[in-house]
N, C-alpha and C positions, 0 to 999 in steps of 0.2 A: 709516504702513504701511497700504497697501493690504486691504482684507476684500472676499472673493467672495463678495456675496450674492444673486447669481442666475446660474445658468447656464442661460439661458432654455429652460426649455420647458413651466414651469406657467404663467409670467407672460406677460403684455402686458408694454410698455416703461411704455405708458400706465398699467398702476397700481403699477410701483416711483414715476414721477412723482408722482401723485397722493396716493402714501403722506408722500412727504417732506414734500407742501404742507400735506396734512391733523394732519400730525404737527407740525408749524414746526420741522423740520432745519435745519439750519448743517451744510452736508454736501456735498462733493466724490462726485457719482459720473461715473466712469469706465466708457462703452465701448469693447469692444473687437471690433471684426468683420473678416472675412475685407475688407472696403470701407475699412476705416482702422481710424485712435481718435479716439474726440473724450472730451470731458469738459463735464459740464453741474453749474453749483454754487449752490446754495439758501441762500440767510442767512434763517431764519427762517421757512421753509417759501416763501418768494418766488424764482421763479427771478430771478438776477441778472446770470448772464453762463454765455457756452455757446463751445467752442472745438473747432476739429478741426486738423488738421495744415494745411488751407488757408484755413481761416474763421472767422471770429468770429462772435459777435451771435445775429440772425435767421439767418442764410445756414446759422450752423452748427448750430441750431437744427432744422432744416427736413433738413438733409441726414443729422444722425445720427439722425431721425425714420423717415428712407427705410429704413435699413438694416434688413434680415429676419434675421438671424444675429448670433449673439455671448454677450458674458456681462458681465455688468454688477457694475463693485465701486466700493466706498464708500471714503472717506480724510476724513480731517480737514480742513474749509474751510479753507483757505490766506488769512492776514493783506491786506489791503489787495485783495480781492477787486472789480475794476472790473466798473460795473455796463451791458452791450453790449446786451441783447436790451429790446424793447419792451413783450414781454408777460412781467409776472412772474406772469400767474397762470396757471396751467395749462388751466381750464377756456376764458380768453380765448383763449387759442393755441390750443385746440383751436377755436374759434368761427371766429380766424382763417382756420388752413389749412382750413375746409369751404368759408370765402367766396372762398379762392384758388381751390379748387374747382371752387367754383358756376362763377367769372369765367373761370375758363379754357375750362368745355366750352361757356359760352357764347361765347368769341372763336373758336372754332375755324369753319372756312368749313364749309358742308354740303358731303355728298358731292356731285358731280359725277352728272349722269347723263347717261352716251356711247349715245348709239344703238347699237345690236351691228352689227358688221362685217357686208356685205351680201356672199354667199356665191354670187354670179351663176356660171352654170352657165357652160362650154369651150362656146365655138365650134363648133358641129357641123361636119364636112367634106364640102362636095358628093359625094363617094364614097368613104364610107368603106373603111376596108383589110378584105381576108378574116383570118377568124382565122387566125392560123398553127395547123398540126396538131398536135394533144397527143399528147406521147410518150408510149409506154410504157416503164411504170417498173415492173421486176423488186422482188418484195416481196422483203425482205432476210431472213436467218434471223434469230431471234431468239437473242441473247447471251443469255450464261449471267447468273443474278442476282449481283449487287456488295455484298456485306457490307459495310456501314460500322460502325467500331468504334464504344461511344459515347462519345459527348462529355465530357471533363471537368467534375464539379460548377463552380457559377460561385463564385467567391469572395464572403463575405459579408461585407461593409462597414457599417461604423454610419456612419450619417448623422454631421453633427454635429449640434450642437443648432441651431434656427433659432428663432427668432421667431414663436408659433402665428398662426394664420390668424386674424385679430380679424371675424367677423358683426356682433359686437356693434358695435363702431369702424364696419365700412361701414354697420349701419344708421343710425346717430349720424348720421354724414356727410350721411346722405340726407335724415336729420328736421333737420340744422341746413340744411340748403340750399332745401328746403323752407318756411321762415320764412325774415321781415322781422328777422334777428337784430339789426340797428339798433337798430327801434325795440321790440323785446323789450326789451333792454339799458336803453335811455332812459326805460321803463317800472318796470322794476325798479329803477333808480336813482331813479326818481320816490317809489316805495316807500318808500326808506331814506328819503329825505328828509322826506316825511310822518311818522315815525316818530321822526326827530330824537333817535338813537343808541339806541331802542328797539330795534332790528332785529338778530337774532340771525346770523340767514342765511335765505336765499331761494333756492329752485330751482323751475326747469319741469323736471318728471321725464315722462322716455318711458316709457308702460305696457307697452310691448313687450320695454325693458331693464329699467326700474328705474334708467336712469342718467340723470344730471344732463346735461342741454342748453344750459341757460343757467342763472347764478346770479351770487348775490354770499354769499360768505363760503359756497363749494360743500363739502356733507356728503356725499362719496358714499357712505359706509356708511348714513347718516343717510334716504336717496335709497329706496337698496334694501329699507331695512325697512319706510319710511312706501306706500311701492309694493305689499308683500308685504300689509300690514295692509290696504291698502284693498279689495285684493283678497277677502282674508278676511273682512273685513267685507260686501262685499257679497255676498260668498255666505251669510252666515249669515244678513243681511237680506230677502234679494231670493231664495233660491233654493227653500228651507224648504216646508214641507206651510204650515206657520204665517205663512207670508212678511210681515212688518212694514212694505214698504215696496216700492215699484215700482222704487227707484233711488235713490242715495244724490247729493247733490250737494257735503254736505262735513261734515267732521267736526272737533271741536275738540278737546282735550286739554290740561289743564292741570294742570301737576306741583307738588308740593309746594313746591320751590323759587320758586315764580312763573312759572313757564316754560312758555309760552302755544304750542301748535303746531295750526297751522291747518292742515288735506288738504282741495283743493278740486276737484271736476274741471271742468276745463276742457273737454274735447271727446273724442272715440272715442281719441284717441291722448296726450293730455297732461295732469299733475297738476300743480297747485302747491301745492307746502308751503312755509311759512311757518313761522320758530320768531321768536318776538319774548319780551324780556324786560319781562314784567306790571309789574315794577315802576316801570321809566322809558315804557311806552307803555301807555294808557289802553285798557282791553277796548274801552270804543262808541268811539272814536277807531279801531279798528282795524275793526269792521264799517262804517263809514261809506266808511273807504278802500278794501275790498275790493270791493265794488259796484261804487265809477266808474271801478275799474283795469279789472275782469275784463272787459267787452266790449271793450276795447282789446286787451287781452293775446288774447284766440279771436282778434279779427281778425288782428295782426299773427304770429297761429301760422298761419295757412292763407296765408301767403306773401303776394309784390308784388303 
């Protein structure tokens, strides 16, 4: 049996998604828009396959992504669930559709520029005509004034619900198409593997959102607080009668558990946090690796 758990107009599509993955659902959710239905299903927080009335996979992926309207319900993952779509992780498909993005408004041809229509003046005539004589024209009376009733109120209509207008989602779009997300990716995979199952999870967070750009094993509640804090912190460092510090470049924290979380800034617009587990990755093992990544990682943030 189907459950309505959003009839959108507080959410994005983008963080019922994000919730599923974050959460590792085994979960059937269903749109429905005035544009179709489709249906997209998560085994374990991984998207696995996505379906509309004409498409499967990617294709169907992409197109109930379009849709601005609707309400979105949840059911029980269906037995023997086949696995269509490319990217099971959300944050990759978001990485995706920015670099379809990018590629598209770069194929597109520049505008055209036509000279303006040239507006050559009539032929003069060796003698031209006399004007004809202006008639006189009798001023007419003035009518009496015409009462118009007024107008019937307009009826008032609710909208339906739509889909809110995402800032956040087109600034995202512009900071991932702005980087080498490539070689961001190949870097951060570089990461885990220096780290050899140490690696908790890894994001470049936008300072402007607080939201994750690129990652592996993406926290984004995890995103917005380590964003929130840093912020905080440098105010409390850098701003002060007392000020402790001209600029902060990173900060460590290490929880009771073992659990080692690295805030580092990267440049005027990007942070990287790091959460690695102390007990299978080595603290100097982990300052060693953050040095010869991070002038790769600035470069390949300021693009091709």
């Amino acid at each position: 049996m189907a459950t309505t758990i959003a009839q959108i107009g507080g959410f994005e599509l983008w963080d019922i998604l994000q919730l599923a993955q974050t959460s590792r659902m085994s979960i059937k959710l269903s749109v429905e828009s005035p544009h179709g239905v489709g249906a997209m299903f998560f085994q374990g927080g991984n998207l696995v396959h996505a379906e509309t009335g004409a498409a499967q996979g990617d294709d169907a992926v992409n197109t109930i992504l379009d849709w601005r309207e609707g309400s979105v319900s949840s059911s029980q993952l269906p037995e023997n669930c086949p696995q269509t779509v490319r990217h099971t992780s959300i944050v990759a498909l978001l990485m995706d559709r920015a670099r379809q993005r990018d590629e598209a408004s770069r194929n597109e041809p520049p505008p055209r520029n036509e000279p303006p229509p040239r507006n050559d003046p009539p032929p003069r005539a060796a003698n031209p005509p006399s004007p004809p004589p202006v008639p006189v024209i009798e001023k007419p009376q003035r009518a009496a004034p015409v009462t118009v009733p007024p107008l019937p109120p307009l009826p008032i209509t609710t909208p339906s619900p739509v889909f809110p207008a995402a800032p956040n989602l087109a600034s995202r779009d512009k900071e991932l198409s702005d980087m080498d997300l490539k070689v961001v990716k190949a870097i951060l995979e570089e990461l885990d593997d220096h780290l050899m199952g140490g690696l908790i999870s890894v994001d470049i967070i936008s300072k402007a959102s607080g939201m994750s750009l690129a990652g592996i094993n993406s926290a984004p509640k995890a995103c917005a607080m380590f964003n929130r804090l840093s912020e905080q912190l440098h105010t409390a460092l850098t701003r002060s009668e007392d000020a402790l510090a001209k600029g902060i470049n990173k900060f460590i924290i290490e929880g009771d558990n073992g659990l080692l979380i690295f805030v580092i800034e990267l440049d005027e617009r990007h942070r990287w946090a790091i959460l690695v587990d102390g007990v299978k990755a080595q603290l100097g093992w982990v300052f060693v690796i953050i040095p010869e990544l991070q002038p790769r990682l600035i470069a390949a943030l300021k693009g091709r």
